[in-house]
C-alpha positions in Angstrom: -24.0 22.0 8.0 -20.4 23.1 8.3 -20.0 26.6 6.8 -16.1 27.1 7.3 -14.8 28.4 3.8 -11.8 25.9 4.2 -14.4 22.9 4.2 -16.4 22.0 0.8 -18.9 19.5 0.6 -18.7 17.2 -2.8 -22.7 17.4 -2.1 -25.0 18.4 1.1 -25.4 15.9 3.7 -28.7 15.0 2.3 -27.5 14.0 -0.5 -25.0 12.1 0.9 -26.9 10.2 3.2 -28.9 9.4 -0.1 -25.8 8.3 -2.2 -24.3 6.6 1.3 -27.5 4.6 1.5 -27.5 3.6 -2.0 -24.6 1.8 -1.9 -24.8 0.3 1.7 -27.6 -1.6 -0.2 -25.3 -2.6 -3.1 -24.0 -6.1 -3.4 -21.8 -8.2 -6.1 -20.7 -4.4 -8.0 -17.5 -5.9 -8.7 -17.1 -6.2 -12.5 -17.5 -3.7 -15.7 -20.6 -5.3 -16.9 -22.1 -5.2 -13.1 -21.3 -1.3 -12.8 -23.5 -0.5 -16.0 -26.0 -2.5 -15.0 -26.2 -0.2 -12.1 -25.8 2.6 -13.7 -29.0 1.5 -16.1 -31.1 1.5 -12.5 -30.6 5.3 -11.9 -32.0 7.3 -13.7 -29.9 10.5 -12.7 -26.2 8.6 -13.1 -24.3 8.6 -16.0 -20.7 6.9 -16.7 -18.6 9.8 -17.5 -15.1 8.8 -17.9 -12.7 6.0 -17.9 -9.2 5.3 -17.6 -7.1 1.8 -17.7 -7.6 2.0 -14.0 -10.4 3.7 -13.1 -14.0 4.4 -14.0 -16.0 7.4 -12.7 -19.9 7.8 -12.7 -21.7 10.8 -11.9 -24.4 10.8 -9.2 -26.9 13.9 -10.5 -27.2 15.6 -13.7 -24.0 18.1 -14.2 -26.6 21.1 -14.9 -27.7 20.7 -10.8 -23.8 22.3 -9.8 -21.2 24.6 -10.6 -19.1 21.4 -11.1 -19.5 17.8 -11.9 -21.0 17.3 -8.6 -20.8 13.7 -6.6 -19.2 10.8 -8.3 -18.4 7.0 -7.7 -15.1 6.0 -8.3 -14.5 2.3 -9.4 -10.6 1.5 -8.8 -10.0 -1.8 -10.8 -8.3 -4.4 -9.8 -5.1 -3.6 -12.0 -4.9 -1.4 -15.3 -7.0 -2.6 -18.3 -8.4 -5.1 -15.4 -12.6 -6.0 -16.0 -12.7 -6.7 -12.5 -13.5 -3.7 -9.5 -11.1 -3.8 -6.4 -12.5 -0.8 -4.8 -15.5 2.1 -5.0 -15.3 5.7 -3.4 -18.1 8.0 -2.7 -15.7 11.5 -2.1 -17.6 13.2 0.3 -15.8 16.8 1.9 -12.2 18.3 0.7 -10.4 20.4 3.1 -7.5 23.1 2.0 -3.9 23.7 3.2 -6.1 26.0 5.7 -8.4 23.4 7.6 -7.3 23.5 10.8 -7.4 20.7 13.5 -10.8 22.0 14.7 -13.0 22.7 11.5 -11.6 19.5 10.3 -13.1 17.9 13.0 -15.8 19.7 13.3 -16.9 18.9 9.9 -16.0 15.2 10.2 -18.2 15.0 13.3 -21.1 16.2 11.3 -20.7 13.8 8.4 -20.4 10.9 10.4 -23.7 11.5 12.6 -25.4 11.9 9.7 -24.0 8.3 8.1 -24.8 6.6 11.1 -28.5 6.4 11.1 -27.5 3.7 7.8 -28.2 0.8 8.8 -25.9 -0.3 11.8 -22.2 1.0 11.5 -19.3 0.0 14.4 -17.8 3.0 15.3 -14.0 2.7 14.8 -13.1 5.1 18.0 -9.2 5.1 16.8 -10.1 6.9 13.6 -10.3 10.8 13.7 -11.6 10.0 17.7 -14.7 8.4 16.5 -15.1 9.9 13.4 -14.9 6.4 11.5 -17.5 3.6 10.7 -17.6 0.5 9.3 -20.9 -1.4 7.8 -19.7 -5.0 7.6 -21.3 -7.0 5.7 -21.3 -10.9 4.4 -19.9 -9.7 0.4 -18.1 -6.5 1.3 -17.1 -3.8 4.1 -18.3 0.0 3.6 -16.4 2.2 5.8 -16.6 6.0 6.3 -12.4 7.2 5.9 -10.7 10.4 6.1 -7.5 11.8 6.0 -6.0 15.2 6.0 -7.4 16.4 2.5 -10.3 14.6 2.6 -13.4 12.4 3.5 -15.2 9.4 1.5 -16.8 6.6 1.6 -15.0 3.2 0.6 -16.5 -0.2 -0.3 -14.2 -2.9 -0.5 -14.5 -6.5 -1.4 -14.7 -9.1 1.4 -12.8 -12.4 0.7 -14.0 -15.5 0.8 -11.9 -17.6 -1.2 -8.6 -19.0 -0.1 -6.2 -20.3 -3.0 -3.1 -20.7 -1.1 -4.0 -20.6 2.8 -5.9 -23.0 4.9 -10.1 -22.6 4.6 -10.5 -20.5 8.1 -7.3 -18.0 7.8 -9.7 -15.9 6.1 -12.0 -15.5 8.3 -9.3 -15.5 11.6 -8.9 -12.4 9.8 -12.1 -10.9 9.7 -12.7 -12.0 13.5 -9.4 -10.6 14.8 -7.9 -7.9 12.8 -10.5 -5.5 13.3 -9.5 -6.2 17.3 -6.0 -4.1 16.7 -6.8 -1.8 14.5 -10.1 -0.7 16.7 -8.2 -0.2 19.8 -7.5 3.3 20.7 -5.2 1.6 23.4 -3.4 -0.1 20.5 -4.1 -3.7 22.1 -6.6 -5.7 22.2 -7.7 -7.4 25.5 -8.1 -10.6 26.9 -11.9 -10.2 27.3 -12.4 -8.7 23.5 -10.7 -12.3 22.4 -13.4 -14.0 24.6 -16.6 -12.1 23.4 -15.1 -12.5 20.0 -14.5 -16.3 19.8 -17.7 -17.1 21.3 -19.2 -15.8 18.5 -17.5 -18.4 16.6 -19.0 -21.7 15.7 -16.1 -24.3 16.9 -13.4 -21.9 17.6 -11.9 -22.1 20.8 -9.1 -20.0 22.7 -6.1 -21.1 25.7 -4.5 -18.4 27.4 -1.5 -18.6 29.4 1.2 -15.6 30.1 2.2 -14.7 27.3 -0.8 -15.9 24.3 -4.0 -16.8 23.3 -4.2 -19.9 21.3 -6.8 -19.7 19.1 -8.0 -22.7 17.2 -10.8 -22.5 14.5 -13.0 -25.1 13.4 -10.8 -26.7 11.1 -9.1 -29.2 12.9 -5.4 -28.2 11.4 -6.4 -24.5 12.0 -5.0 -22.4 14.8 -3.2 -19.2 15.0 -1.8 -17.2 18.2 -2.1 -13.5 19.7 1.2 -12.8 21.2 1.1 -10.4 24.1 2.1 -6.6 24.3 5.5 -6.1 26.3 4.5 -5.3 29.8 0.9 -5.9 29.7 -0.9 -8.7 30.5 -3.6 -10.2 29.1 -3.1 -7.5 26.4 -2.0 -8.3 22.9 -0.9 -6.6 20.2 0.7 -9.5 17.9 -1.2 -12.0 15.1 0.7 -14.9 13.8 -1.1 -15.4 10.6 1.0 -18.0 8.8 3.8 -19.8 9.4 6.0 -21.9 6.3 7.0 -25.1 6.8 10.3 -24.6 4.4 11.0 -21.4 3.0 8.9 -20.8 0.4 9.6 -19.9 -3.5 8.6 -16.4 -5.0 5.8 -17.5 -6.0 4.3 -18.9 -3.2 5.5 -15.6 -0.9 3.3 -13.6 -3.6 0.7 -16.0 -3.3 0.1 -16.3 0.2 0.9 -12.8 1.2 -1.4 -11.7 -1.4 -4.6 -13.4 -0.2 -4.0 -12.3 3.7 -3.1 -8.7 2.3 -6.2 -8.8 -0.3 -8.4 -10.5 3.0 -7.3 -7.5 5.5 -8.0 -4.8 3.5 -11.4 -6.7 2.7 -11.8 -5.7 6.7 -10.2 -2.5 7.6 -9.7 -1.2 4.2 -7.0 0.2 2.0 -3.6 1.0 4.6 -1.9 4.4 4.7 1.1 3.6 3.1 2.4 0.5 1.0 6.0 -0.6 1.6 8.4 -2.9 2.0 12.3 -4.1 2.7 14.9 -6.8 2.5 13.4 -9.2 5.5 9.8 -8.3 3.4 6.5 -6.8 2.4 5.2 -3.8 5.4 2.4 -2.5 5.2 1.0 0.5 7.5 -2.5 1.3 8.7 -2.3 5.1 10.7 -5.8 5.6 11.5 -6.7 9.2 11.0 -6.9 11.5 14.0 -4.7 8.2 15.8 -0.7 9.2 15.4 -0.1 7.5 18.2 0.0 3.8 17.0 0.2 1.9 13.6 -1.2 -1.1 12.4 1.5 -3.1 10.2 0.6 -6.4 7.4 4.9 -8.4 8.0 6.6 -11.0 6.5 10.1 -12.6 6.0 11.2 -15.9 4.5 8.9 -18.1 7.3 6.0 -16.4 8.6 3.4 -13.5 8.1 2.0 -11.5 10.7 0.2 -8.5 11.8 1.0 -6.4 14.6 0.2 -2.8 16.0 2.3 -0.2 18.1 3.7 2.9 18.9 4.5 5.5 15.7 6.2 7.3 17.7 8.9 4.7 18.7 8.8 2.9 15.6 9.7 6.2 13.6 12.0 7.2 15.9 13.8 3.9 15.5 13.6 4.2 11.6 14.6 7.5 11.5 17.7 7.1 13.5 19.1 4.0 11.3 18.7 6.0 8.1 20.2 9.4 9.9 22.9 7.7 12.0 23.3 4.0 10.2 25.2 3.6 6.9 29.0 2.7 5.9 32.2 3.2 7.9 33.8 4.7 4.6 33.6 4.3 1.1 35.8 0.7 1.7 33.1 -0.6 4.2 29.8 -2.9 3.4 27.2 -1.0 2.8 23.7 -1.5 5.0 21.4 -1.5 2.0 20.5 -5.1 3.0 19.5 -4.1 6.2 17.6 -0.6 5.7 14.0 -0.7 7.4 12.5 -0.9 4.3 13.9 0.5 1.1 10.1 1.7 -0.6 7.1 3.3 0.5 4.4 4.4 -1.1 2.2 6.9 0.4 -0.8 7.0 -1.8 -3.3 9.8 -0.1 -5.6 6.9 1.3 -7.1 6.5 4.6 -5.2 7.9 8.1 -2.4 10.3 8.6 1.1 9.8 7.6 4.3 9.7 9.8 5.1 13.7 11.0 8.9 13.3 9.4 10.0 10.4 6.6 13.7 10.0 6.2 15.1 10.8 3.1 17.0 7.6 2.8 20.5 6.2 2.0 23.4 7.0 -0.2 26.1 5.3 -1.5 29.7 6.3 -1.8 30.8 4.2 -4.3 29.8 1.6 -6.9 30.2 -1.2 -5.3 27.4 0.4 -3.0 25.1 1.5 -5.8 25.1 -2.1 -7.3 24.5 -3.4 -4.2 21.8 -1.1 -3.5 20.2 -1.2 -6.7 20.5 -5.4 -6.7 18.4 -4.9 -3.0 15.8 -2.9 -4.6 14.8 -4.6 -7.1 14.8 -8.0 -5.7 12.0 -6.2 -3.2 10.3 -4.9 -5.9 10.1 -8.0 -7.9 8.4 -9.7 -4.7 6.2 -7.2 -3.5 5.3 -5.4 -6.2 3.1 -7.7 -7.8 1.3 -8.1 -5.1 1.0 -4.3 -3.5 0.4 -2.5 -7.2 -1.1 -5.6 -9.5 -0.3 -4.3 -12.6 1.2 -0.8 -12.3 4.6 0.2 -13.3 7.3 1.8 -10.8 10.2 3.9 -12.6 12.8 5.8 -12.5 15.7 7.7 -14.1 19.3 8.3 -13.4 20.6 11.6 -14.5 23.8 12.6 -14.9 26.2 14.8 -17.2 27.4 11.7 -18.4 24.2 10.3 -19.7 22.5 11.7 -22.5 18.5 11.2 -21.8 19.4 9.3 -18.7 18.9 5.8 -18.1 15.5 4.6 -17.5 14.4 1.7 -15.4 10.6 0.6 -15.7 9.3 -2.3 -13.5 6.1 -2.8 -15.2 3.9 -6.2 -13.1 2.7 -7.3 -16.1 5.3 -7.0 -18.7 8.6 -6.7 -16.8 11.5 -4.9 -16.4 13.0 -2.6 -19.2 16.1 -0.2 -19.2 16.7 2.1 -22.0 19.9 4.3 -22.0 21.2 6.5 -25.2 24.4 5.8 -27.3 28.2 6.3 -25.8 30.0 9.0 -27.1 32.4 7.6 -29.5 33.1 5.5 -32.6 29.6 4.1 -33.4 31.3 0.8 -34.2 33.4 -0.1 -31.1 30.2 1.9 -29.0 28.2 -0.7 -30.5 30.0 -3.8 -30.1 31.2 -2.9 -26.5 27.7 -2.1 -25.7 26.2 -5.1 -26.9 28.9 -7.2 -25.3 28.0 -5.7 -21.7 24.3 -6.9 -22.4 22.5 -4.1 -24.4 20.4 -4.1 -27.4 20.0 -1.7 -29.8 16.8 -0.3 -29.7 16.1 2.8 -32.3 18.7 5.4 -31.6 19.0 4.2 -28.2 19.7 1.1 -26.5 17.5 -1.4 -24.4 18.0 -4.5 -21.9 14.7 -6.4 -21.0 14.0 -9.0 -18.4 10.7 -10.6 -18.9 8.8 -12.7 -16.2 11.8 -11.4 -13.7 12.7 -13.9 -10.8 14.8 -13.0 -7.9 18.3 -13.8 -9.5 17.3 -11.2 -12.4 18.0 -8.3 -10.0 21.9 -8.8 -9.9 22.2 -8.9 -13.4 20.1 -5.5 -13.8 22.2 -3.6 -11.4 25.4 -5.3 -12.5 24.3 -3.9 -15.7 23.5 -0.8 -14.7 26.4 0.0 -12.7 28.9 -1.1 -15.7 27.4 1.0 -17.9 27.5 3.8 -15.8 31.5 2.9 -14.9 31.6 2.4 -18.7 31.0 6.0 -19.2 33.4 7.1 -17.0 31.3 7.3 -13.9 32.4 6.6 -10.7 30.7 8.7 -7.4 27.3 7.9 -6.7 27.2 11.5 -5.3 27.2 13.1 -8.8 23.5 11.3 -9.8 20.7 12.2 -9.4 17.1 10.2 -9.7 14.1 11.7 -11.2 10.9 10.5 -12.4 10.4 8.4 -9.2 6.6 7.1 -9.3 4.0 4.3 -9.2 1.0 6.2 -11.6 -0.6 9.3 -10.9 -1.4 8.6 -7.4 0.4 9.4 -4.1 4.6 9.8 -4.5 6.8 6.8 -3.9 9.8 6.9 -1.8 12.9 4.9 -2.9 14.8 4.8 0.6 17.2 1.9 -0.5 17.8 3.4 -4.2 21.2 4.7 -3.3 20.9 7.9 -5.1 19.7 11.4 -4.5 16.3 12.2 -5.6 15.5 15.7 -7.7 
């Protein structure tokens, strides 16, 4: 057993080979009712707290450890949800002091003693073999790790496709796992071939630049684009094509099942994100910072792709450094940012080395336009990304008493509260109310329920007047604070348009 004083073990291997097993055996846990009914068959667990979001069982009696000792963690669906989107089985912790070698050393260890459960793939990308996966036909179990930590995550397989055609679903399933495997990035012409043949009816074309792949649905097919300058190597998945462009809720829809159905596969990505041309997700297997693994989409198509960090960060980094406005009487670039939020969420993998800090803007016009960019992202992806969660966010200046507060909640909406004008409560009042506020308390309130897309220029119109209102006029001189998504991880607001503190 590791001994290195940087290194602690939730429980000794034994035990988690124990637990491990235990739940490799566990099918259909996805519901409150289903999680007590476990419970009830152990003896030694115990539900010991509960939050809207999460519920946490104990493994062994509290009296056996110092602590509370190993615990399940059952992430639901969305807050207040009865429905379970996720269990974790926290395994080792490292500390600011781990270095490169203990780490590994230590992941090494834990995974040789998982893999005499049942029969794991080894994922050679992640940590350089560090990572399993036990796939099974209800859900996939996969030994993760990133630099804090390693645990074991179940997640949900789907099976059911609303809004996609029948076999989508499982071209996920047979092909994902293809990139995000590859230590080379790609996947090759010969990995297709073992893999369709294991296909009932699926059959595959190649020619010099594809693979068409068609599925036993007749209408089904989907193609593997190659990798630039390799052949018969590919590192592209068309998943879904639109006919017409497609309304919000049929983007939310659609994008949803494929995102839901991929991390049904390769589990839960490193960071959660998106833009103006759409949703981007990122997979960075841990122990793998040379390559990513991204979920895409724009207004006709969905797809998933892998390759280089390096070059794709570089890229990034450059347009948010060197990109931007001519001067303050230029257009602004907010509707062409990379992507304008992340959120990095501690999961599985390693994050980019260096994330830029984002744009500014110079003048109001800018602000609106950035804010009116953001938030038509948010009410798209969003909902889909963080079911149920609530992003927010407060802009603080000298002028604004309290600051002004902007909650996206999933479920409920979007709500801005700001406190009164200084001045005669009368004309404050009427002036106020004439711009679009309502008087809420001692403060005042604006809410757009159910937003759609043409809500977000009316929220940062009103934004911005107010703040002109109040005799407001450089961006520079605000600052954003209280930036988050929940407890968990620390969302970045690239395309926000203000300085965060």
């Amino acid at each position: 057993m590791n001994t290195s004083t940087t290194v602690s073990w939730v429980t000794d291997p034994i035990s988690a080979v124990r637990h491990a097993q235990t739940l490799h055996g566990i099918d259909g846990c996805w519901t409150r009712d289903a999680v007590e009914r476990l419970v009830d068959a152990h003896p030694d667990w115990k539900i010991r707290r509960e939050f809207s979001d999460l519920l946490v069982v104990g493994l062994e009696p509290s009296e056996r450890h110092a602590g509370l000792g190993p615990e399940l963690f059952f992430d639901k669906r969305a807050p207040k949800s009865p429905d379970v989107g996720r269990v974790r089985l926290p395994l080792i912790e490292f500390d600011f002091q781990t270095t490169p070698a203990e780490r590994a050393a230590a992941l090494q260890e834990l995974a040789a003693v998982l893999s005499g459960i049942g029969r794991p793939t080894p994922v050679p990308a992640a940590a350089n073999g560090f990572g399993l996966r036990w796939q099974s036909n209800d859900r996939t179990m996969l030994l993760q790790s990133n630099d804090r930590r390693a645990w074991v995550s179940i997640q949900p397989v789907e099976h059911r496709a609303e809004h996609l055609p029948p076999d989508l679903l499982n071209v996920v399933a047979a092909l994902v796992p293809l990139l995000h495997d590859s230590a080379a990035g790609t996947c090759d012409r010969s990995g297709v071939e073992d893999q369709i043949a294991t296909m009932p009816g699926w059959s595959v074309e190649f020619d010099e630049t594809r693979a068409l792949i068609r599925t036993a649905d007749p209408d089904g097919q989907v193609i593997l684009l190659g990798a630039a300058g390799h052949r018969d190597r590919y590192s592209r998945l068309q998943l879904h094509s639109f006919a017409t462009a497609p309304a919000l809720e049929q983007r939310r829809n659609v994008f949803g099942e494929l995102f839901r159905s991929v991390c049904g596969v390769i589990g839960e990505p490193t960071i959660l994100g998106g833009g103006p041309s759409g949703p981007d997700v990122r997979w960075r297997p841990a122990g793998s910072r040379a390559r990513v693994l991204r979920l895409r989409a724009d207004d006709r198509h969905i797809w998933i792709e892998t390759g280089p960090a390096a070059e794709l960060e570089d890229e990034e980094l450059t347009t948010f450094e060197h990109g931007g406005f001519g001067g303050p009487s230029e257009p602004s670039d907010f509707p062409y940012l990379p992507y304008t939020w992340q959120l990095v969420h501690l999961g599985p993998g390693d994050t980019a080395e260096y994330l830029p800090g984002g744009r500014l803007a110079l003048t109001l016009p800018h602000l609106q336009e950035a804010l009116e960019t953001l938030v038509k992202v948010w009410i798209e992806q969003l909902p889909v990304q963080q079911p149920g969660k609530k992003a927010t966010f407060t802009i603080a200046s000298s002028g604004i008493k309290g600051g002004l507060s902007f909650a996206y909640d999933t479920a409920k909406g979007i709500l801005l509260r700001i406190g009164s004008r200084v001045g005669d409560p009368i004309d404050v009042a009427a002036e106020m109310s004439t711009l679009g506020w309502e008087a809420s308390g001692t403060r005042w309130k604006a809410e757009f329920k159910n937003p759609t897309e043409s809500n977000a220029g009316e929220v940062a119109a009103l934004i911005v007047g107010e703040l002109a209102a109040r005799g407001l006029t450089d961006p520079l001189d605000l600052v954003a604070k209280r930036i988050a998504i929940g407890p968990h991880g620390f969302l970045r607001t690239t395309g926000l348009g203000i300085t965060s503190g």
